[in-house]
N, C-alpha and C positions, 0 to 999 in steps of 0.2 A: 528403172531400178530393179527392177523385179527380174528381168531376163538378166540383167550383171550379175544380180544373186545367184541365179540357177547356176550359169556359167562359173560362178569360184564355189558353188557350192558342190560341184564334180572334180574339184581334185583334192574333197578330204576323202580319205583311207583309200587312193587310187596313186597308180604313177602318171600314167597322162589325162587330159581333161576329157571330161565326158561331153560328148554331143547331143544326149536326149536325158527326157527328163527320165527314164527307164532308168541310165545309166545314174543319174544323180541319186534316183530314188534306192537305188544299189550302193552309192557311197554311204549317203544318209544312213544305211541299214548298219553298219559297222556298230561298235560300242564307242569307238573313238567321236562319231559325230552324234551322238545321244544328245549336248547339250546345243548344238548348231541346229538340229531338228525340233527339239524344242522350243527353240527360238525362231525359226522361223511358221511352223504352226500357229505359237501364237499370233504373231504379229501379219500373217495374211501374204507369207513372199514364197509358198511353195508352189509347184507345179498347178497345171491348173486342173489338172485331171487328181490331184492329191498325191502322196505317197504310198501308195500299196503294196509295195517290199518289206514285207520283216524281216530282218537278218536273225542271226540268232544273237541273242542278249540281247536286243531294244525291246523301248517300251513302246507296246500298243496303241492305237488314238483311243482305247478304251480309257485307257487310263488320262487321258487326256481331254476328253470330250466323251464325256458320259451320257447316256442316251442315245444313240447311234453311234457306234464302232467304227463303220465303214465311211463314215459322213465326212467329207473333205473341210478341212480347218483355215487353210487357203485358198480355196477357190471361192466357187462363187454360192454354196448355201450361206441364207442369212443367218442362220444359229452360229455361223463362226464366230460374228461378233459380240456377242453378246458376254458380257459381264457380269451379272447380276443372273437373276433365279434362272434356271436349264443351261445357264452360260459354263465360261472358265472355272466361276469362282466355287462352283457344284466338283469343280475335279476332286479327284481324293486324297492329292497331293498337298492340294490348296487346305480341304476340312483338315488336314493332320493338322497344317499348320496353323490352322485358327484354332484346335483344341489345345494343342499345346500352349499357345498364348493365352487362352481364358484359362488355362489350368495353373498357370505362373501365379505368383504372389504381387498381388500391384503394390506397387509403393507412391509415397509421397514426394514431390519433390519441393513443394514449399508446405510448412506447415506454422499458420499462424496462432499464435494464441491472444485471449483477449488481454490488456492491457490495464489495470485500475478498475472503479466501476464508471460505468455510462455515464454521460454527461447530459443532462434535461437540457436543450435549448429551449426560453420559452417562444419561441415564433407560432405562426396561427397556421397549422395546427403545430401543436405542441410535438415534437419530436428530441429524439435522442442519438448520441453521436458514439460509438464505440470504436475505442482504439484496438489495435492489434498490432503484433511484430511477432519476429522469428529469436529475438534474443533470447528466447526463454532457451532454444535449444545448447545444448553444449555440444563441443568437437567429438565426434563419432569414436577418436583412439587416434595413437603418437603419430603426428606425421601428417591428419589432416588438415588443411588449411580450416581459418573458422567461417562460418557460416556469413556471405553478403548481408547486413543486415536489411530486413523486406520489414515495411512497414504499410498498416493501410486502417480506413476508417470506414465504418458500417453507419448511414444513415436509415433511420428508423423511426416509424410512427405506427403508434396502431387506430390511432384516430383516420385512415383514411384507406380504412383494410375495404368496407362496402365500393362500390362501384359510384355512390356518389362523392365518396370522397378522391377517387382520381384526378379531377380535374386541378381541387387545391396542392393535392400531393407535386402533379407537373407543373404548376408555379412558383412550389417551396421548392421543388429539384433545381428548377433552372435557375433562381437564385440564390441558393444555399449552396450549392455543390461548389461552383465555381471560386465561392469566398474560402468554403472550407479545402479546397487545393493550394490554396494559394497560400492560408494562415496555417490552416489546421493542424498540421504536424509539429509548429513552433511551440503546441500544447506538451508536448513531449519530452521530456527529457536526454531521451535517449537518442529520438533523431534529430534533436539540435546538436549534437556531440558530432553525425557523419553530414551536416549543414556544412557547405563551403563557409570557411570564415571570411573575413573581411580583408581585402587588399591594406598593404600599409599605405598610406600619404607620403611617405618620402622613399625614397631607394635606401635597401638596408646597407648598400657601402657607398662611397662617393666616388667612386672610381663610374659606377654607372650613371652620372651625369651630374650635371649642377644642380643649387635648390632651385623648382622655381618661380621666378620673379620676371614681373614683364617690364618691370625698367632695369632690369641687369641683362649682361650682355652674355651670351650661351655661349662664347668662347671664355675658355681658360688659358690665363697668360700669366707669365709670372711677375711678380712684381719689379724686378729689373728691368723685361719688357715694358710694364708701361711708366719706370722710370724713362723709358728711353723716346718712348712715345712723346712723354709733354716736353722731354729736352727738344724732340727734333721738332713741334711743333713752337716753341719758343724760338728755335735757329730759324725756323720757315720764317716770321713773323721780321727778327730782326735782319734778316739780310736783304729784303727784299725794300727798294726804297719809298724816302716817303712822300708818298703822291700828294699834291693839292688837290686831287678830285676826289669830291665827297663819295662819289659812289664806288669808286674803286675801294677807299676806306672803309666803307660799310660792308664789301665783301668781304674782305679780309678780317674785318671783325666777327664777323658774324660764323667764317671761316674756322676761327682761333677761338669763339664758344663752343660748336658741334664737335671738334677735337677736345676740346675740356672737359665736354658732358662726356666722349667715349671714353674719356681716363680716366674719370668715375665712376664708372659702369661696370668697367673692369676692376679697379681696386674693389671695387666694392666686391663682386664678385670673387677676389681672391681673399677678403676677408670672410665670407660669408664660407668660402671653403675651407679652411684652416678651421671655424667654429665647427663645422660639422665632421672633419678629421678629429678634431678633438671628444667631440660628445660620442663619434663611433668607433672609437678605442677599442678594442679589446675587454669585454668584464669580465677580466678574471676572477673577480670576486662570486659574480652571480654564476658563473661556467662552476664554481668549486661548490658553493652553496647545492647545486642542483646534483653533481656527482654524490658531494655525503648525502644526500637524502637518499640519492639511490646506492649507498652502503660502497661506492667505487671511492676510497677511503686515500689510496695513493695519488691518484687524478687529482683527488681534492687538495691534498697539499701541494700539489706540484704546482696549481692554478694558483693559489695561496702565495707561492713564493714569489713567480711570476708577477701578483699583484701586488709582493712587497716590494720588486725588486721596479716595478716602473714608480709607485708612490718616493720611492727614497730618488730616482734619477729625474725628476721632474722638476727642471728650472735649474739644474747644475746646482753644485754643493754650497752657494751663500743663500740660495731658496730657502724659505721655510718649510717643511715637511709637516704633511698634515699628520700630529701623533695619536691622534684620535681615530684614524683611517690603518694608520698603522698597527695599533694594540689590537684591533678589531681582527686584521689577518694574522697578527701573529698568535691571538686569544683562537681562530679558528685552526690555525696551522695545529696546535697544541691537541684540540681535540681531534683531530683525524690521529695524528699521531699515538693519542692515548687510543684510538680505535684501535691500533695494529699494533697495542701494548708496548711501545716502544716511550719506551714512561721516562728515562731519564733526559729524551729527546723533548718530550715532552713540556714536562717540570723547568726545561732549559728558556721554550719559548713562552711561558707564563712567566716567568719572571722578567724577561723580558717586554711582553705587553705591559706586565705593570711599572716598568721602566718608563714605557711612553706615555702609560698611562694612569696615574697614583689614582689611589683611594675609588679603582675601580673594583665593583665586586664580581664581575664574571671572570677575572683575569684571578682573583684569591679564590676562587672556586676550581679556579684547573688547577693553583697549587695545590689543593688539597685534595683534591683527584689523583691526582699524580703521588703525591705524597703518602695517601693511605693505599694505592697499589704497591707501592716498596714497600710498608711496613711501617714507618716512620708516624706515629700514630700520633703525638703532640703535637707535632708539627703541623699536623692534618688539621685536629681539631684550631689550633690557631689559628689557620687558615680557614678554616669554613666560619668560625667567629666573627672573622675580618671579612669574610663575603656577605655574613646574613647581616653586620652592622650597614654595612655601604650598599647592600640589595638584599631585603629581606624579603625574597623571593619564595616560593612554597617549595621547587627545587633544593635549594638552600638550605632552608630551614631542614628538609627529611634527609638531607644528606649530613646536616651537622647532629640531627638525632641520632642516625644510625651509626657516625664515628663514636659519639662520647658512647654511646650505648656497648660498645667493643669494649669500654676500658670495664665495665660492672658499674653494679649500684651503689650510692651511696647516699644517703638521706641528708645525713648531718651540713655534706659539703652542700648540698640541697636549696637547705635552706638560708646559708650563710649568699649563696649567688642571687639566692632571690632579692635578698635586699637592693643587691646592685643593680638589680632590673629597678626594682622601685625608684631609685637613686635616677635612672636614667630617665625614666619618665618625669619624675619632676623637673627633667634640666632640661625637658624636652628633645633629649636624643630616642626617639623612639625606634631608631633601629638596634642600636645597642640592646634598646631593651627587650625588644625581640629576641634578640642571638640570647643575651641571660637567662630569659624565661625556658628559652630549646632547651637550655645548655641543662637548665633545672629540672625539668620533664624527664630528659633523657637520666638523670642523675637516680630518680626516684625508681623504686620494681616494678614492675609490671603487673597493673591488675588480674590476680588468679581468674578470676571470672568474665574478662575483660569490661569494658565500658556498661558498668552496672548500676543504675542509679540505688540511690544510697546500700550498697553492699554493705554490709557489717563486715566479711571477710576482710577488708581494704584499708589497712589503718591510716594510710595517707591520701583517702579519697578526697578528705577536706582541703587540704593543701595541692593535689591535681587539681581540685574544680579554681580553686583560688589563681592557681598558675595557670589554666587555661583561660578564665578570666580576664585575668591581666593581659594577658598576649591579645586575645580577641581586642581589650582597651585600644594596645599599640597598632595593632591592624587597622584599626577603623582611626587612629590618627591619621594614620597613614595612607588612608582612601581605599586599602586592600581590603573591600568586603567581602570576599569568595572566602579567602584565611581567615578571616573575624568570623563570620559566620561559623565556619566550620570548628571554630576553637568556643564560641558559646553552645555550640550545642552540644561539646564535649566537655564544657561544664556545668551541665546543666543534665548531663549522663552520670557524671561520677557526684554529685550530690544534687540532687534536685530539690532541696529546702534552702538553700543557697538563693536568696535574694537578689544579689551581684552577677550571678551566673544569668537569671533571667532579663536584668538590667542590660548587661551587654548581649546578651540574644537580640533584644527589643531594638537595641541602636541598631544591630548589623542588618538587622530584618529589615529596618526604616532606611538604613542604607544603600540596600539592594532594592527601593521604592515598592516592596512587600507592607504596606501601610495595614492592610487587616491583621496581617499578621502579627506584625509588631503590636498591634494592640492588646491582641492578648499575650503577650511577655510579658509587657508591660504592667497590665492587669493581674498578673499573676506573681509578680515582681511585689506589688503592691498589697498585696493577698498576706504574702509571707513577712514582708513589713509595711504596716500605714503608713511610716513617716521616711519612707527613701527619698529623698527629693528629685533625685535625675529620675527614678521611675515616675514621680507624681512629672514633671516636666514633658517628660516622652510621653507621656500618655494624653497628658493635653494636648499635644503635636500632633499626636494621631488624630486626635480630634478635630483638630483645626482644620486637616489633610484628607479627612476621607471625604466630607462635602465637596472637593474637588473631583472626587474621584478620579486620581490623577496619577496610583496606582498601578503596575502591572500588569495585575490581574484584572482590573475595573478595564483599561484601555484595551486589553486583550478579547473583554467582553461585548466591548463595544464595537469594536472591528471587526469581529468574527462574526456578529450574530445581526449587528443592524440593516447591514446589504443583504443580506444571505438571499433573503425572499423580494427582492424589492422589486424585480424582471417579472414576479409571476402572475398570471393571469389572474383577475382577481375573480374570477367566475369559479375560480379551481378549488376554491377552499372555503368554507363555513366559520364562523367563530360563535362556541358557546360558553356557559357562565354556568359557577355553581361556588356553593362559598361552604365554611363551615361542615366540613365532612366529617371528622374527628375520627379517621380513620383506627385510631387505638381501639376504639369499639372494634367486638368480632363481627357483630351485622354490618357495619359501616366497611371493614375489609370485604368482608365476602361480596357486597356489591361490587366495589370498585373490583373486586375480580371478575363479575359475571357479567363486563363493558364487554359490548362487543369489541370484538378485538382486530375487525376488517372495515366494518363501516366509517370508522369515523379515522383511518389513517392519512386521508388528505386535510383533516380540519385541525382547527386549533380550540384550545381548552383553557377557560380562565378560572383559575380559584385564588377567592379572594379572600385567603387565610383560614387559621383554625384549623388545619389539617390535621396537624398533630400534634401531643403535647413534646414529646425527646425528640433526640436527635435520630437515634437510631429508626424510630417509628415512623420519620419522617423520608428518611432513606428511603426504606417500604413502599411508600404511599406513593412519593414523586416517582419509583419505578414503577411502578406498576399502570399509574395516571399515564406516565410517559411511554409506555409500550405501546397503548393506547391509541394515542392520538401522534399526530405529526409534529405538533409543538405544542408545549405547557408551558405557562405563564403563570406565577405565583407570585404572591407577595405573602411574608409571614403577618400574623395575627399576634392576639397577646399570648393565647396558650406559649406558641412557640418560642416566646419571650422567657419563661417560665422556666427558673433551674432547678431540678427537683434534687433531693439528696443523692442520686444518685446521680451525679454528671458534677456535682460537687467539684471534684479532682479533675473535668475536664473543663469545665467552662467557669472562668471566674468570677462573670458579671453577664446578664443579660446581653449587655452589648456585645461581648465577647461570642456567644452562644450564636447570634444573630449574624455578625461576620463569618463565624465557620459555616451557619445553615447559604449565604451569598457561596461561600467556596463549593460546596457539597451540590450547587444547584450546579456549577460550572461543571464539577464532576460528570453530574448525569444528563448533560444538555438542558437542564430547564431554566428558561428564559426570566431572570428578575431584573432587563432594561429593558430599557424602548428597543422594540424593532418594528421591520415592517414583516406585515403575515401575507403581503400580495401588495398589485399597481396600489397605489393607494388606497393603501388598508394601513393602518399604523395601531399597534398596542402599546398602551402606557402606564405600565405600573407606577404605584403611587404609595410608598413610607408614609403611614399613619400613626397616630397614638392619641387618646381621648384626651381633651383639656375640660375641666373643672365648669366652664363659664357656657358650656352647651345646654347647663339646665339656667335655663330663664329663670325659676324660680328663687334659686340660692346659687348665684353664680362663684363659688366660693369651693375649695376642696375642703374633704372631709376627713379631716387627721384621725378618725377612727376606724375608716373605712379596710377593711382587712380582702378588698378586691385587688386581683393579682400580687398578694401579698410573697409568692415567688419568684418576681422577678427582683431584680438585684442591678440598680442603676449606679452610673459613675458622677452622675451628674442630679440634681433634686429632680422629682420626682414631677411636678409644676411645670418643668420645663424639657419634657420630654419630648410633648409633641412641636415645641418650637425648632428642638431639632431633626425632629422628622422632616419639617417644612423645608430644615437647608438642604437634607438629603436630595431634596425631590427638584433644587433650582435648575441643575443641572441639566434636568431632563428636558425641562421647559422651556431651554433654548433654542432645540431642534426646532428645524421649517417642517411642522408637521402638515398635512392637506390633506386633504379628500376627509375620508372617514378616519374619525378618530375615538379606539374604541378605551378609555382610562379605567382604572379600577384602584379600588384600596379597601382595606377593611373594614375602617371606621365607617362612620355615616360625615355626610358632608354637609349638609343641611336639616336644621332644626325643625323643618314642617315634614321631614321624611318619615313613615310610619317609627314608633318604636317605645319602649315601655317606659313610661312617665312616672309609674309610682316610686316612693322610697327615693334612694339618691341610685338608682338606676344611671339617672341620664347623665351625669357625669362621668359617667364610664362609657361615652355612647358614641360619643362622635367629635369633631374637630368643627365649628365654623372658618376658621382659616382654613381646610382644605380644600370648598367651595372654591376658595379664590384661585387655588391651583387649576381647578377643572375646567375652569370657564377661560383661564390665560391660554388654555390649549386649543390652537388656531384648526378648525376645522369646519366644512359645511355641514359633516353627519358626525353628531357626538353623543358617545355614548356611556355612562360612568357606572359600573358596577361596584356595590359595595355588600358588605357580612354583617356580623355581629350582631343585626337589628335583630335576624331568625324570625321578619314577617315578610312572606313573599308580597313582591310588590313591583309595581312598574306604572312610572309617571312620568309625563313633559313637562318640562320648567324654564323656560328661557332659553330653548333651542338644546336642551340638553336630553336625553332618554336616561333617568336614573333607575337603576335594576338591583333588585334584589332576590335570590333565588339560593337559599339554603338548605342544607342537604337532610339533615336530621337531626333532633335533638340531641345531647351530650349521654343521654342512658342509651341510644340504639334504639329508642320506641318507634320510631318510621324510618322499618328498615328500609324503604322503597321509595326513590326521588327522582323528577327527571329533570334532564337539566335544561338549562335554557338556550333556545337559541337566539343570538342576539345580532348578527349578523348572516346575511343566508348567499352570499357571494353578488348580491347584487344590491342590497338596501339593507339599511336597520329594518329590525324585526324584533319580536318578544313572545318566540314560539316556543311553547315546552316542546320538548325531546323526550322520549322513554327512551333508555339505555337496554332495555330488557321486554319479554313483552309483559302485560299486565295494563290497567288503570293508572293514569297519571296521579298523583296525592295532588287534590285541589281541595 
């Protein structure tokens, strides 16, 4: 190969071919063969004596092979080959070229960003799973296609950063990896969207094959063909004569079966085709539906007509035409049409759906569409009357506000329509009485100051809350809680001493299974009058209702919070105890500020009441507790019970105060159910309240007793802690195991430390709460309680009862530590300093 090179490499920049390498090395020299020379230098095919002619304008072997000038690049020194350091790659040709490319600007060509936060697997060791993609990015400018989305997941542990933890890391790799390729990304939302979806089960037309079935025959014939089939299998039978031998006869029978079963095969078959001709029709209905969504308003109608013009041709003119299928497309035709403002085309086909279809209200809704786009403004309002009677719809109803509202105010005519809402509720048309109630709404001015509870400005506030009331009534007939709702708390904006306004709050609230809520309406209802009766009703209802906890907000509680931890290691987290903090105090805040605020973010914290006396104070304390620590578990005391004059206006009754303090916990994540805190670790709050009969001595309450003389019960006073107990059944159903750690504020038992003098003890503790603590199913049990204020810790019948309180109610021991009473591996009853200093023992 080398000598065929030389030989064509003498007839570049020559007329005839050269016979020595002289004469090549003389072509070579040209400008013309500059890059032939360079090409063969490198590659080892010159002369073997090298090239030694410079012509004039080539380059040098200097420049080529630096370090020896005269040193042959093709023959036989070994530095020709060389590649790397005193090589090729030393030319100066080659450094340009390598400065220019590290002088470039690098760029990225995939850039992921993280995706949510991290995901804790708890596996052993414990790691974490981070998502990533490229969606974040946008299209660079007009014209670029968008970015492939790239998706990916980062596994991570820092438990197994030393060298002795490699070995568990390469046993979590080789089992973990392979599940999360396989699952992992279904975590995603965004790359379940570029997920192959699912093949269908049947062919989308029929043309591409039969359904199928393994006793039907995969040929398609027409029904004349196997008309013709059982005729000529009938002619077979009779022309053939009749034998006396039984075995010929039995063939032939048996013959004139297997023909009979194939002409069932196939009917069947062509029946089975005709069904699926028919279900794969054409939907022009769902074809026009999806056009108007996406605003192609022509399309839609024309699919529209299409799907009127097959309903009215289906089964020939003595059929019955579905007129319900019918008003539907010509009620949809009308709206695309009112899209493209072609309003009298419009107006044309709503009178006609309501041809096929009377006393429907979407179909008097396009009249009136149509009608208050021409001008024709009675007409309109008629029309939206007659839509919000037959659908009183929220649509509806703001569209017949805003026509009467065109014609002006008028008070007098006002009041005269209201009657006839009243009228209609009693005859039980409560859609009527909807459309009167709008019609009256919109009749009245407009609040100067808008939705102002009791405005003095507003001389017909009293008559809006009354009209909004009423309408909320007809709503909630009517099952429509979102519009009930929404129309009690607009009357209970424009007069809030309004009794009725909170009464229908209360229902809608209870409607929409907001049971805390409606409590306090209800109680507030009650406030304003003692002897309402639907309030006194709803309020017992709620009563009846929240021991269920059956609630919204209670099942929302429960589902979110009871699994949350239930995977995690139970080595991984501590649980400690403290009760009675009374954070109002400034010494009592300024500790709960000076918690460490790193050490204790894997453990969890119980306080069992007393925390605070208000509501806002309490806000405070559960923030700052909860900054703290990883989860807080509270259950309120009696302070918290406690309405003082100033929350008056907010809280109506204790009970009331004590459902907002459940909401306000949901607020700030603090835990007041059962959850689990790790593998079998479970915490159990527990609703307490002192009963009368805990003092042995005078089991008997004391009607002069002026103890918690601020709270404000619904129920006597006696029977307070018996409904604590129902509160608490619920909890007690759970399959709770392993370690079970309960708490409540009271004391549970009468041999428990606590002050016996005066009538103390009947403000002390519950013996029926005993009964709850000991129902809860567990090996390791643990029951923290407050109020006693004497530190203390005893076993009792497989139970660890704890008490560990923070400081007295003046702030005199400003310094407490708390208890630890779980330490991730066994009960335990170890003080804790939060700070450093001496423990208070």
């Amino acid at each position: 190969d080398k000598v065929v090179a030389i030989e064509r490499l003498g007839e570049v920049g020559s007329a005839g071919p050269p016979s020595s390498s002289a004469s090549a090395a003389a072509a070579l020299g040209s400008r013309g063969a500059r890059p032939m020379k360079r090409f063969v230098l490198r590659h080892g095919l010159g002369p073997p004596g090298g090239f030694d002619f410079q012509g004039p304008g080539s380059e040098t072997e200097d420049e080529l092979v630096p370090g020896n000038p005269r040193e042959s690049v093709g023959g036989s020194s070994s530095r020709s080959a060389l590649h790397g350091q005193g090589g090729l790659c030393e030319a100066p040709a080659m450094q340009r070229r390598v400065a220019q490319s590290e002088a470039a600007e690098r760029s990225c060509d995939v850039e992921l960003a993280q995706v949510g936060e991290p995901m804790t697997l708890f596996t052993r060791p414990t790691c974490r799973v981070t998502f990533f993609s490229n969606m974040h990015r946008a299209v660079d400018g007009p014209g670029r296609l968008a970015h492939q989305p790239l998706f990916g997941m980062l596994l991570s542990t820092s438990a197994c950063v030393k060298k002795a933890g490699v070995k568990e890391w390469d046993q979590l790799r080789l089992k973990l990896v392979p599940v999360l390729q396989a699952t992992g990304f279904h975590f995603l939302k965004a790359a379940r969207a570029v997920l192959p979806r699912f093949l269908a089960s049947a062919p989308a037309c029929w043309e591409y094959g039969p359904p199928a079935d393994e006793a039907a025959d995969t040929e398609f014939v027409t029904e004349n063909d196997a008309a013709l089939d059982l005729w000529a299998c009938s002619q077979r039978l009779h022309e053939q004569p009749v034998s006396t031998d039984g075995e010929a006869l039995r063939e032939r029978c048996e013959q004139a079966r297997g023909e009979r079963r194939a002409f069932l095969r196939r009917h069947s078959a062509i029946m089975r085709r005709e069904t699926v001709v028919a279900q794969l029709a054409p939907p022009w209905k769902h074809i026009g539906d999806d056009s108007f969504k996406h605003g192609d308003f022509f399309t839609a109608a024309s699919c529209y007509t299409r799907a009127l013009d097959d309903l009215r041709s289906d089964g020939g003119p003595e059929a019955e035409v579905d007129r319900a299928a019918v008003a539907v497309a010509l009620s949809n035709r009308a709206a695309c049409l009112a899209k493209v403002r072609l309003w009298e085309e419009s107006l044309a086909d709503a009178w006609a759906a309501l041809d096929s279809r009377p006393n429907w209200g979407r179909a008097w809704s396009r009249i009136g569409h149509a009608t208050a786009a021409l001008g024709r403004v009675q007409e309109a309002v008629d029309a939206y009357l007659e839509a919000v009677t037959f659908e009183p719809s929220g649509a509806n109803v703001q569209a017949l506000s805003d026509i009467v509202a065109r014609r002006g105010a008028n008070a007098e005519d006002a009041h005269k329509t209201k009657e006839v809402g009243n009228g209609a509720m009693r005859t039980g048309e409560h859609g009527l009485a909807v459309a009167q109630y709008t019609y009256c709404l919109a009749l009245l001015p407009p609040d100067p100051k808008g939705l102002n509870s009791n405005n003095p400005s507003d001389e017909h506030a009293f008559l809006r809350s009354i009209l909004h009331a009423n309408r909320s009534a007809a709503f909630s007939r009517l099952k429509n809680w979102p519009l009930a709702l929404a129309d009690a708390r607009s009357a209970v904006a424009s007069k809030g001493d309004f009794s009725k306004a909170h009464t229908r709050l209360g229902t809608a609230l209870l409607g929409h299974s907001l049971t805390e809520q409606a409590y306090a309406a209800f109680a507030r209802a009650l406030q304003i009058e003692a002897n309402d009766a639907v309030a006194l009703k709803g309020r017992q209802t709620c009563l009846s209702m929240l021991p269920l906890w059956s609630s919204c907000a209670a099942r929302k509680r429960m589902r979110d919070r009871f699994r949350a931890d239930l995977g995690r290691p139970s080595g991984s987290t501590k649980v400690y105890a403290i009760s009675d903090i009374h954070y109002d105090h400034k010494c009592n805040e300024e500790w709960a500020h000076e918690i460490d605020s790193f050490a204790f973010q894997e453990d969890v914290l119980i306080v069992a009441g007393n925390l605070c006396d208000t509501r806002n104070g309490l806000q405070r304390a559960l923030s700052t507790l909860n900054s703290k620590f990883r989860r807080v578990f509270y259950v309120p005391g009696n302070h918290e019970f406690w309405v003082h004059p100033s929350e008056a206006t907010k809280f109506p009754d204790s009970f009331a105060k004590f459902l907002n303090i459940l909401e306000l916990c949901d607020e700030l994540g603090v835990d007041v159910f059962p959850a689990a805190v790790a593998q079998d670790v479970f915490v159990v709050p527990l609703n307490s309240w002192y009963s009368a009969d805990f003092d042995e001595d005078d089991p008997f309450p004391d009607p002069n007793s002026k103890t918690d003389q601020h709270c404000r019960w619904p129920i006597p006073d006696t029977q307070i802690w018996r409904y604590m107990m129902r509160l608490n059944r619920a909890h007690l159903e759970h399959l709770y195991h392993g370690c079970v750690l309960s708490f409540s504020h009271f004391l549970p038992k009468q041999t428990l430390p606590h002050f016996a003098h005066g009538g103390l003890p009947k403000t002390t503790g519950c013996e029926a709460l005993d009964e709850q603590v000991r129902a809860l199913k567990g090996n390791r049990r643990v029951h923290v309680y407050g109020h006693a204020h004497r530190h203390h810790s005893e076993w009792d019948g497989g139970v660890l009862y704890v008490n560990h309180y923070h400081g007295e109610e003046g702030g005199k021991n400003d310094r407490a530590s708390m208890m630890l009473i779980y330490d991730g591996k066994e009960v335990c009853r170890t003080p804790k300093e939060t700070r450093d200093g001496a423990p208070r023992f």
